[in-house]
N, C-alpha and C positions, 0 to 999 in steps of 0.2 A: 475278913477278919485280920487284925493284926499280927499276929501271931501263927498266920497259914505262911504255908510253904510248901506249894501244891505242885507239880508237874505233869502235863498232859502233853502227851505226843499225836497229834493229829495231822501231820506227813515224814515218812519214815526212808524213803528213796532215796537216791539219786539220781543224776542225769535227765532221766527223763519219768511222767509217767507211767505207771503200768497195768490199770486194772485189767479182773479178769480173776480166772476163775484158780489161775497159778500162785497168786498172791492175798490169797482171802483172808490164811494167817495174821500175817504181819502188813497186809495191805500197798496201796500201789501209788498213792500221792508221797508228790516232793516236799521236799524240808520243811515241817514249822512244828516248833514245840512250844506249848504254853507256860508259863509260871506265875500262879498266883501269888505273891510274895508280900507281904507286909501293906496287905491293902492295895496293891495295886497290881496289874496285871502287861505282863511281860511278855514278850512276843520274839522267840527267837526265828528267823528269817522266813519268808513269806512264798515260798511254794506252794504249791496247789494245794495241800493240808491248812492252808489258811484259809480258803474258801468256805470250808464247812465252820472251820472255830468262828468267822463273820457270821454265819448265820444263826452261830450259837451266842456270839456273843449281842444279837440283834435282841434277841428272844429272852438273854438274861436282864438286858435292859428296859427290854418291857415288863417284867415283871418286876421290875425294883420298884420299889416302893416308898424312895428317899428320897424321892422331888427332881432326882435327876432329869426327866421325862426321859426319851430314849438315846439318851446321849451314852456312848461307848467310851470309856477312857481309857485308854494304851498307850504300853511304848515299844514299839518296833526295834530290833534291833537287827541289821544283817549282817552278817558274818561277810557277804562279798558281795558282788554282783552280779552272778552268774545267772541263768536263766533259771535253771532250778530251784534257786534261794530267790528270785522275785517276780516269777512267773503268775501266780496267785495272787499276787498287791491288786492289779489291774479290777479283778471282782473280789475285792473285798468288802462287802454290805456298809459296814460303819466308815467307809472311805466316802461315801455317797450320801450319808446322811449327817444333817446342815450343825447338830447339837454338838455332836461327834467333837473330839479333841485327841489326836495321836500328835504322839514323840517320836519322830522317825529319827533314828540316827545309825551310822556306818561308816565304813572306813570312805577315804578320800582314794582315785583310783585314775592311776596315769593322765593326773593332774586337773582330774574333774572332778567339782564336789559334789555328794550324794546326790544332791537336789539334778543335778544335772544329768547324772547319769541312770536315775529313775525315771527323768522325765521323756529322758531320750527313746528308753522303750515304749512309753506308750502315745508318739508320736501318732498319727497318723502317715500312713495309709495302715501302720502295725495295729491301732486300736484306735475307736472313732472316740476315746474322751482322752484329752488332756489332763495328766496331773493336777494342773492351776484350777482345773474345772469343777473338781470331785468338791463338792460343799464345805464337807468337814474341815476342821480347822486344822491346818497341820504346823507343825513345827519341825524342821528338817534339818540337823547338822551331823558335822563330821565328826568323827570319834579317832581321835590318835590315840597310840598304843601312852603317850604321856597322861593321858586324860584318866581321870574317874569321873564316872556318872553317878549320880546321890540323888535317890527317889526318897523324895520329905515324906513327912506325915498324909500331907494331902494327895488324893486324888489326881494323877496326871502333875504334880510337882517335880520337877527334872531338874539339875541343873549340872553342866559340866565344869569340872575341875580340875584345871592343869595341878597333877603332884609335884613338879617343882617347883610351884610358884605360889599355887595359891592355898593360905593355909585359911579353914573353916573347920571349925569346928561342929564333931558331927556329934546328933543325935542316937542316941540308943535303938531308936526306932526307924531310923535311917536303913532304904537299900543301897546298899554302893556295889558298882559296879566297876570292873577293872577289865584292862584289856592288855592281852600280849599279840602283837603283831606275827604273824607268823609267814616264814618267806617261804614254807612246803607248798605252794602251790602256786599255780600260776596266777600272776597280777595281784599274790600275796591275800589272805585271810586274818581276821580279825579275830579272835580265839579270848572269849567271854568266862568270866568268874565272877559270878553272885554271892555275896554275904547279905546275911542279915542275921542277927543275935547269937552270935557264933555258930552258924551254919552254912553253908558254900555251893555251890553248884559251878562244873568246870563242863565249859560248852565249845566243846575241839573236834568241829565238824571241817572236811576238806583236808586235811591236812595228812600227812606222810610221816613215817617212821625214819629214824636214823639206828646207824647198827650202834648196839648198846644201850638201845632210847634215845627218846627225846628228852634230854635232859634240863633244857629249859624250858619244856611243858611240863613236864615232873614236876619242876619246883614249882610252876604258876601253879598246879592243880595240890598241890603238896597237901595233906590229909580234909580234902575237898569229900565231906557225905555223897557227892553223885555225883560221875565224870560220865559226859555222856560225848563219845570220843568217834570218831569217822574208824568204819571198818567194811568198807568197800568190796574188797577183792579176797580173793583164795589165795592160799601160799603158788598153785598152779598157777593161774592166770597171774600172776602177779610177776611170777617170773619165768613166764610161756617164754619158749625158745623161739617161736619166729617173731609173736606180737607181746612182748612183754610189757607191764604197766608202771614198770619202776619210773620214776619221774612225772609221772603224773598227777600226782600230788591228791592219794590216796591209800591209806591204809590199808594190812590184813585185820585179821582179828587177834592175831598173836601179837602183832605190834603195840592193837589199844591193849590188851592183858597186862603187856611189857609196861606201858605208862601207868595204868593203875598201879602196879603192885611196886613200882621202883615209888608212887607217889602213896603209898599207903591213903588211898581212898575207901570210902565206903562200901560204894556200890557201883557196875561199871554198868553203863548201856553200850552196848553196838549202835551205830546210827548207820543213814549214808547207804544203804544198801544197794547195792547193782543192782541195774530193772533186768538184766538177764536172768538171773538167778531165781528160782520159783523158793517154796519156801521148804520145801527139803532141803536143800542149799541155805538157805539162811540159819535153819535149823541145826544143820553140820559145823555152820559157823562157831553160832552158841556153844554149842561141845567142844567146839576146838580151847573157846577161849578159857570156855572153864576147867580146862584141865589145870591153864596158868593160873586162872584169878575168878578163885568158887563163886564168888557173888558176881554173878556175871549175869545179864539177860539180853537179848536182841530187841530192841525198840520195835514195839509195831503200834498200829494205828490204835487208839484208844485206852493205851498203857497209862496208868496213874502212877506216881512215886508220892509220899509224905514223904517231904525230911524234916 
């Protein structure tokens, strides 16, 4: 539908995976959140939470009924390259199947562009199929923080748009997509904000607090309906006295609260969760966060938002 604007979280971790019987709540696959958005379907980073959406999105293809036959249309977006955000690409169903058409795009990375640095993991002797190999059609470029991406009318319609330079004039029905660079983390993060008919979505996974805020993620996310923000670590662990995680380019919970509410957003998710942490810990989070900022929820697998 044109006018959806749907959100599903189907991996909610970090680091590494974690099933089992400690994380049943909020569940134990790495990063990927879905976005149905103005007819087309959005794919924020590809952790092992992507494996099941493939499977889902195999199954909603077969039952379409619009002459597509089982062809999947997406566009992928990663936040970075870390193993966690592309861990899950490797088996993802519609990457193997020939009708298939994805928009892969992400940041460029210590002078390697995407294409390069996705391929590189599923090299052999790591995985016996090659990127070039997987059938589907793909389309693979780099997204700088100068760039906007503009999802047309159509189905898998993409195109990138330098904002200094190139002036197109957009449609109503237009998704655009924006990016702020963010250097909280190592080898730097790409930190996502979806519009579509004055509605927003701020996707600030990976990324670190400054004292006072992040104030220019404040403003990228600035009265943003659903900031769905990296909230990693405990105020303890975070600033443990012999193993402390300050510089590691991850979040408390008080930190995302501190950006929603300096950014007057709508609704905040926790993301990014430590696979140490069971879900009484994740759950403690949640509380923390909502003492700062009441509409607060902890992302777990199978969460739905309408904005």
């Amino acid at each position: 539908m044109q006018d959806e604007f749907l959100v599903k979280f189907w991996g909610v971790r970090g680091s590494y995976p974690t099933p089992g019987p400690r994380t049943v709540r909020f569940g134990g696959n790495t990063a990927c959140v879905e976005v149905r958005v103005g007819g087309h379907i959005l794919i924020l980073d590809a952790g092992t939470g992507i494996i099941n959406l493939g499977l889902d999105l195999m199954r909603r293809a077969q039952e379409d009924t619009s002459g597509n036959g089982n062809a999947v249309v997406a566009t992928i977006l990663f936040s970075h390259m870390h193993h966690d955000h592309t861990q899950g690409f490797p088996f993802f169903d519609p990457a193997y199947c020939g009708p298939s058409r994805l928009n892969i795009f992400g940041p460029r990375i210590f002078e390697q562009d995407l294409e390069e640095t996705l391929g590189h993991a599923m090299l052999p002797p790591s995985f016996p199929v090659r990127l070039e190999e997987m059938p589907s059609l793909k389309n693979l470029q780099n997204l700088h923080d100068t760039d906007v991406l503009v999802l047309g009318k159509q189905p898998g319609e993409a195109i990138v748009l330098n904002r200094f330079h190139d002036e197109v004039a957009l449609s109503p029905d237009d998704v655009v997509v924006r990016t702020l660079r963010s250097y909280a983390h190592p080898s730097t993060v790409n930190i996502y904000r979806v519009e579509h008919k004055g509605k927003a979505l701020v996707y600030a996974t990976d990324t670190e607090g400054y004292v006072s805020v992040d104030r220019k993620l404040a403003t990228f996310a600035k009265a943003a309906d659903l900031l769905i923000h990296d909230a990693q670590y405990t105020q303890e662990d975070y600033l443990h006295p012999v193993r402390p995680r300050q510089g590691w380019g991850h979040s408390t919970a008080q930190m995302a609260a501190a950006v929603a509410e300096a950014a007057r957003v709508g609704k905040l998710v926790l993301f990014h969760h430590e696979p140490r942490y069971d879900d009484s810990i994740v759950a403690g989070l949640e509380a923390e966060a909502r003492s700062i900022f009441p509409n607060t929820v902890a992302a777990y697998e199978g969460l739905e938002i309408n904005i």
